[in-house]
C-alpha positions as CSV (number, residue, x, y, z in Angstrom):
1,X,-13.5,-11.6,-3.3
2,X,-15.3,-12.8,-0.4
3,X,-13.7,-15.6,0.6
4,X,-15.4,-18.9,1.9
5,X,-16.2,-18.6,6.3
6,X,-16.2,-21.7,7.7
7,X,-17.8,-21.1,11.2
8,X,-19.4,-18.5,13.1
9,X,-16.3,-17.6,15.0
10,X,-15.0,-16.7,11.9
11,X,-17.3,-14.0,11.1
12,X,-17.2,-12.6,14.3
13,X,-13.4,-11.5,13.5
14,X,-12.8,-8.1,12.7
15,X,-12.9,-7.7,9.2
16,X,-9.7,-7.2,6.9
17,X,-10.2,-5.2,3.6
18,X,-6.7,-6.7,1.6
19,X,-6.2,-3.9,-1.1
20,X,-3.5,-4.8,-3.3
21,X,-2.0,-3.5,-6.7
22,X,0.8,-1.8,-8.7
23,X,2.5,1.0,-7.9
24,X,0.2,4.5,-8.5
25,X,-2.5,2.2,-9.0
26,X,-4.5,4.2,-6.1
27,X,-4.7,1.6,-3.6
28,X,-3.3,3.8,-0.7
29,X,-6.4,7.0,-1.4
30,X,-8.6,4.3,-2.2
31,X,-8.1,2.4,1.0
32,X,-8.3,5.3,3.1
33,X,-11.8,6.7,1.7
34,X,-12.8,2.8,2.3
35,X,-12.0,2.7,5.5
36,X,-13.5,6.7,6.4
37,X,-17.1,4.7,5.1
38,X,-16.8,1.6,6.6
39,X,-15.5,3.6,10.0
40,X,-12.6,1.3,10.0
41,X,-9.0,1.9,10.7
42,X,-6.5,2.0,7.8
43,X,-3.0,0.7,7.3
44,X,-0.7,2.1,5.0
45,X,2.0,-1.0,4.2
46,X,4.1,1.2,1.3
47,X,4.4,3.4,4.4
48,X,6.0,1.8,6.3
49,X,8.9,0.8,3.4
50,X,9.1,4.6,2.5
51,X,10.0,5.3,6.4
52,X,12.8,2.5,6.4
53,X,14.1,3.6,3.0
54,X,14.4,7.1,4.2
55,X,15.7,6.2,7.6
56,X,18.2,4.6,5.5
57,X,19.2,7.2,3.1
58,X,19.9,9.3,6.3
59,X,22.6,7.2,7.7
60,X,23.8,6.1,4.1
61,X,23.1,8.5,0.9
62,X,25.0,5.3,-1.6
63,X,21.8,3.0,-1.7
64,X,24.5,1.1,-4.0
65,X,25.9,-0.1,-0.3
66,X,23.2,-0.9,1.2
67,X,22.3,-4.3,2.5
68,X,19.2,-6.1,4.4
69,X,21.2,-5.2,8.2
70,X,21.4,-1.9,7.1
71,X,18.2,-1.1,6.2
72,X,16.7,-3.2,9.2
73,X,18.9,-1.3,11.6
74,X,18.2,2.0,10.4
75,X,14.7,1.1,10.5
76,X,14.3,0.6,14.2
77,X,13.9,4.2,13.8
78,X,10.5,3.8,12.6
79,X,7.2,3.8,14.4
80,X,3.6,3.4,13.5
81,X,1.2,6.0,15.7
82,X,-2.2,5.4,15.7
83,X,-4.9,8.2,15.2
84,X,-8.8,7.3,15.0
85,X,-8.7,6.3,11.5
86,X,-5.4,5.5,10.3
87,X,-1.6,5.1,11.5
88,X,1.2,7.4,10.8
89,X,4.8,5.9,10.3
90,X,7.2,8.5,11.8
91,X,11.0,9.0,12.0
92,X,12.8,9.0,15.4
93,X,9.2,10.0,16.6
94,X,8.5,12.8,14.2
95,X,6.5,13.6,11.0
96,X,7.9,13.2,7.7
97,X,5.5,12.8,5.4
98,X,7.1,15.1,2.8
99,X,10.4,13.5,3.2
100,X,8.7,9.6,2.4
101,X,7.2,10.6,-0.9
102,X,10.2,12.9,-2.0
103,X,11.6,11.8,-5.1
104,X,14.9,10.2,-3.4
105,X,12.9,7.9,-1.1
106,X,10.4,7.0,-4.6
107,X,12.9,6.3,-6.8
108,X,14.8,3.7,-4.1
109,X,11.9,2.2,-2.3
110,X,11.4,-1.0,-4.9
111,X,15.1,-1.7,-3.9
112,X,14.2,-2.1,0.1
113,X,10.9,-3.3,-0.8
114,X,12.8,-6.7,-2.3
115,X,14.9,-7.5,0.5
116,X,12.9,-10.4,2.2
117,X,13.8,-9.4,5.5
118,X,12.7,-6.1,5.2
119,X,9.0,-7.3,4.0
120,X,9.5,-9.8,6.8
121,X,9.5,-7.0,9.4
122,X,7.0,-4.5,6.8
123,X,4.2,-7.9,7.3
124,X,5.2,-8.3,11.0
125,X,3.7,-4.7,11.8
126,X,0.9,-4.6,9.8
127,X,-0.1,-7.2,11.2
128,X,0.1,-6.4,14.4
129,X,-1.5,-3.2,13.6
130,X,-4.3,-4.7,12.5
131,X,-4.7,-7.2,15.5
132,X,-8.4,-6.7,17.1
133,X,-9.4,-4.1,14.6
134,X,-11.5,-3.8,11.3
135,X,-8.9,-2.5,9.0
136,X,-8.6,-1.8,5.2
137,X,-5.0,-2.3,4.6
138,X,-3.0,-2.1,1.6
139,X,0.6,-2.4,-0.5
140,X,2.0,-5.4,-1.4
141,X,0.8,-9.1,-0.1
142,X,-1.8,-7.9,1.7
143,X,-3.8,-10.9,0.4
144,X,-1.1,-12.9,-0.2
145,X,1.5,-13.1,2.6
146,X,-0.2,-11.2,5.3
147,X,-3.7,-11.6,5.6
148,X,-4.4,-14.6,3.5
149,X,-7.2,-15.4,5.2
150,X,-8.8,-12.3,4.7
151,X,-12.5,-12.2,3.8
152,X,-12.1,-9.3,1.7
153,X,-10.0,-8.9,-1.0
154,X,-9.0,-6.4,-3.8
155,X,-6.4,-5.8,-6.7
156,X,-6.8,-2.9,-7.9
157,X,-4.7,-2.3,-11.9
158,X,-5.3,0.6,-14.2
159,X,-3.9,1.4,-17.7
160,X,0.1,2.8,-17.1
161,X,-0.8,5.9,-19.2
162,X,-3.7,6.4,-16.5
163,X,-2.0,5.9,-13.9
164,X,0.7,8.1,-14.6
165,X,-1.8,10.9,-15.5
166,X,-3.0,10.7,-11.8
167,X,0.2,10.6,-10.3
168,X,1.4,13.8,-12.1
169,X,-2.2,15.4,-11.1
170,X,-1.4,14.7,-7.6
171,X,2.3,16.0,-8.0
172,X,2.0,18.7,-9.8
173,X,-1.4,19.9,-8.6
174,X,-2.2,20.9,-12.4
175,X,-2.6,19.0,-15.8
176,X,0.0,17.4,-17.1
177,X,1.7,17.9,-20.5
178,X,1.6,14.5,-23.1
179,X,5.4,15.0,-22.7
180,X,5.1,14.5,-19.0
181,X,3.0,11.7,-19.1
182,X,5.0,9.7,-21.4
183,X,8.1,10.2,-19.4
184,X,6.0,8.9,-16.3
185,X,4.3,6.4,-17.5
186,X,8.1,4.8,-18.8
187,X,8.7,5.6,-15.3
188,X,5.8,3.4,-13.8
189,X,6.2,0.2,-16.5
190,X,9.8,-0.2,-15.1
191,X,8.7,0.3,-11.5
192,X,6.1,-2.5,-12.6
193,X,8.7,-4.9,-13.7
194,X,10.9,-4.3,-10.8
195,X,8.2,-4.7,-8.5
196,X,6.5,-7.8,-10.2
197,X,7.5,-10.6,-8.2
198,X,6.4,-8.4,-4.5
199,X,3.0,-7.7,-6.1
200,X,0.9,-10.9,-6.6
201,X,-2.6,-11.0,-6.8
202,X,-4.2,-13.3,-4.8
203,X,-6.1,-16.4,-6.3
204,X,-9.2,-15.7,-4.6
205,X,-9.0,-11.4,-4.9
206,X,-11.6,-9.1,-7.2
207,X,-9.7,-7.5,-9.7
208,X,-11.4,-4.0,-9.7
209,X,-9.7,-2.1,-13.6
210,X,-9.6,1.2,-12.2
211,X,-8.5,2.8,-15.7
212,X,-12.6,4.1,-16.6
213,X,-13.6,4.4,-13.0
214,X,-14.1,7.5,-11.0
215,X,-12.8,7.2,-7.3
216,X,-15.9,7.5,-6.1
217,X,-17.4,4.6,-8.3
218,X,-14.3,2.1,-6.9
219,X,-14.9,3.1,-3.0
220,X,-18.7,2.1,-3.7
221,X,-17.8,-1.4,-5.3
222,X,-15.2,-1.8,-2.4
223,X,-17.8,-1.1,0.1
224,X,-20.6,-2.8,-1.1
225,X,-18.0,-6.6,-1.1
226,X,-17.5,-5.3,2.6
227,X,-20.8,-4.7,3.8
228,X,-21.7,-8.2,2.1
229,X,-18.9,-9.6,4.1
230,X,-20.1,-8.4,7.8
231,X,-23.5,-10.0,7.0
């Protein structure tokens, strides 16, 4: 939703585009075809809690151990790099992108992404990411805790069975079986209620039902709230 401006000076910030939403709900490939039309920078929150819950399982396989100093100190290995259009969180300076979405880091990530001081230090460097840039960010409390102010703001939800179709497409680069989608879709409804408390939707954010939608319809409604914002 477009939230209320109160003065010019206002308007002359650089916009933020707050995507928020479940888990495989699309907001990360949705933000980032957003922000390629807009020409704005995007920022990738779920990231950045991917890169500290794989720092972590490098110095500690047992996420059973693991507690909020842990995390946060295996964590300082983490960095944000910035290209023209997005940032890339990296280990100890390197690429890992396989290695964040891996099933190990997936089926761990809710656990670091409840510990307050780890969202603490997630919020801390998106924001500062996004300081003196038009961004579309997204993840969790993007238009809650971290840009609550933003002019722009999204929650994005979609049928589980959907969303769990998608995922496998994406994963298994073919269609999936009924079989697999089942056992996904279980997967993402407990992810869902793990994750219910860290994903809130803002009072004052368009709730965008992705479930009917192509990607391409979604990106236009995102971009047209945008473009009416910058007016």
């Amino acid at each position: 939703m477009i939230s209320p401006v109160s003065d010019t000076a206002e308007r002359r910030r650089p916009l933020v585009v707050a995507i928020d939403g479940p888990a495989a709900s699309g907001k990360s490939s949705t933000a980032k075809w957003v922000a390629r039309e807009l020409g704005f920078r995007h920022v990738d929150s779920g990231a950045l809690y991917r890169a500290a819950t794989a720092a972590t399982l490098r110095v500690q396989p047992d996420s059973a151990v693991w507690t909020e100093e842990m995390v946060l100190a295996a964590a300082a290995a983490v960095s944000l790099v910035p290209s023209d259009t997005t940032f890339h969180a990296r280990l100890a300076g390197q690429e890992a992108e396989e290695e964040l979405r891996g099933g190990a880091v997936t089926s761990r990530v809710s656990l670091v992404a409840k510990m307050p001081r780890v969202r603490a230090w997630v919020n801390d460097r998106v924001r500062a990411a996004a300081a003196g840039h038009a961004v579309v960010v997204d993840g969790r409390d993007m238009g809650t805790a971290v840009f609550p102010q933003a002019r722009v703001k999204i929650f994005l939800v979609a049928d589980p069975w959907e969303r769990a179709r998608r995922r496998l497409l994406q994963r298994l680069e073919r269609l999936p079986t009924e079989e697999e989608i089942a056992e996904e879709t279980d997967a993402l409804v407990q992810r869902d209620a793990k994750d219910e408390s860290q994903t809130q939707r803002a009072a004052d954010a368009v709730l965008v039902d992705t479930t009917f939608l192509t990607q391409e319809d979604q990106v236009a409604r995102i971009v047209a709230l945008a473009k009416t914002a910058m007016r």
